[in-house]
N, C-alpha and C positions, 0 to 999 in steps of 0.2 A: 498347925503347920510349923515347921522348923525353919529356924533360918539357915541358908547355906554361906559358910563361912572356907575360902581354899585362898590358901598361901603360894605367891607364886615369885618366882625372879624373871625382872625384865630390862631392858638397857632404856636409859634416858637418852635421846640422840640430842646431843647439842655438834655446834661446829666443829668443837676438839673433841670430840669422843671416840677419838680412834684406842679401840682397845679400853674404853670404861668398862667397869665391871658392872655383872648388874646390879641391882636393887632389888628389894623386896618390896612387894603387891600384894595387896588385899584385895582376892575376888569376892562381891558379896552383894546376897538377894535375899529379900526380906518379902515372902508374901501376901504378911500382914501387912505390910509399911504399905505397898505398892506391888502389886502381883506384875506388873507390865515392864519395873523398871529392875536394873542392876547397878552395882556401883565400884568404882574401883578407886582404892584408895595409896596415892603415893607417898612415898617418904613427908615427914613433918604432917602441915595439916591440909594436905592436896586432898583432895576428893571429888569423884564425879560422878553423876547421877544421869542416866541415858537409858532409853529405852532396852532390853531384852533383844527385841526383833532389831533392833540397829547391828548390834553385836553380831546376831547369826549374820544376818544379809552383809555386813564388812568382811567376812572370815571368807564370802564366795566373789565377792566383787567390791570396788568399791563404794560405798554408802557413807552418805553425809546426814545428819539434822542437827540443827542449829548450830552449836559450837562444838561438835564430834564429827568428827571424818574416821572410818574406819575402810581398809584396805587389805588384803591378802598382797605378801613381799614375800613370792617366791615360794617355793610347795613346800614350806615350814615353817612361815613364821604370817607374822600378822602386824599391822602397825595402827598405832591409834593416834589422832593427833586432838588436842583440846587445845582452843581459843579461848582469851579471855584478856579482860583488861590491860593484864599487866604480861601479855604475849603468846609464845604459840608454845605449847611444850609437847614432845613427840616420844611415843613411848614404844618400844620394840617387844615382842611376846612371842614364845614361841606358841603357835597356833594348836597344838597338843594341849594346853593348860588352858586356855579360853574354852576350846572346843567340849572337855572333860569339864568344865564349869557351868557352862551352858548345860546337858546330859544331866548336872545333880539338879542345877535348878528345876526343869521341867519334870523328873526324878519326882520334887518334893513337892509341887507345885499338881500333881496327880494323885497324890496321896494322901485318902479319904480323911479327914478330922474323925479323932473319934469322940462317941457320946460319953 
């Protein structure tokens, strides 16, 4: 199995973020690592590690586990929020590049190993 690596731009919302530009995201699923989970990784050395099925089920409503909250904002975008020690950090996406990420995952995650 291959791993699925998709490059994407999304807005950091902080309080002043009127008119921030986006940033670049790493969508990325490793079968081997973990067949259940995904990970996306922010600018510097942010990274986070959450279930597959968290991601689908936030894209239709919203959905929580542990320190991810995911939610659909509005019929094109998607918002994810990560908890953690040192705060909340809230990430804007357009729902097209999640959705088209999720699709390769299960994609590759179908597709037999060969002998």
């Amino acid at each position: 199995m291959s791993v699925v690596e998709q490059y994407a731009r999304a807005h950091i919302v902080t309080e002043t973020s009127e008119g921030q530009n986006a940033v670049p995201v790493v969508l990325r699923y490793d079968p081997e690592t973990d067949p259940r989970s995904v990970r996306i990784g922010l600018p510097g050395p942010h990274e986070w590690e959450f279930s597959r099925e968290l991601l689908e089920r936030g894209l239709r409503a919203p959905a929580r586990s542990g320190a991810v909250e995911i939610w659909p904002c509005g019929r094109v975008q998607a918002v994810l929020e990560f908890h953690s020690t040192q705060g909340v950090t809230v990430v804007q996406f357009d729902s097209k590049a999640l959705v088209r990420f999720l699709r390769r995952t299960y994609t590759v995650a179908a597709t037999p190993v060969p002998h």
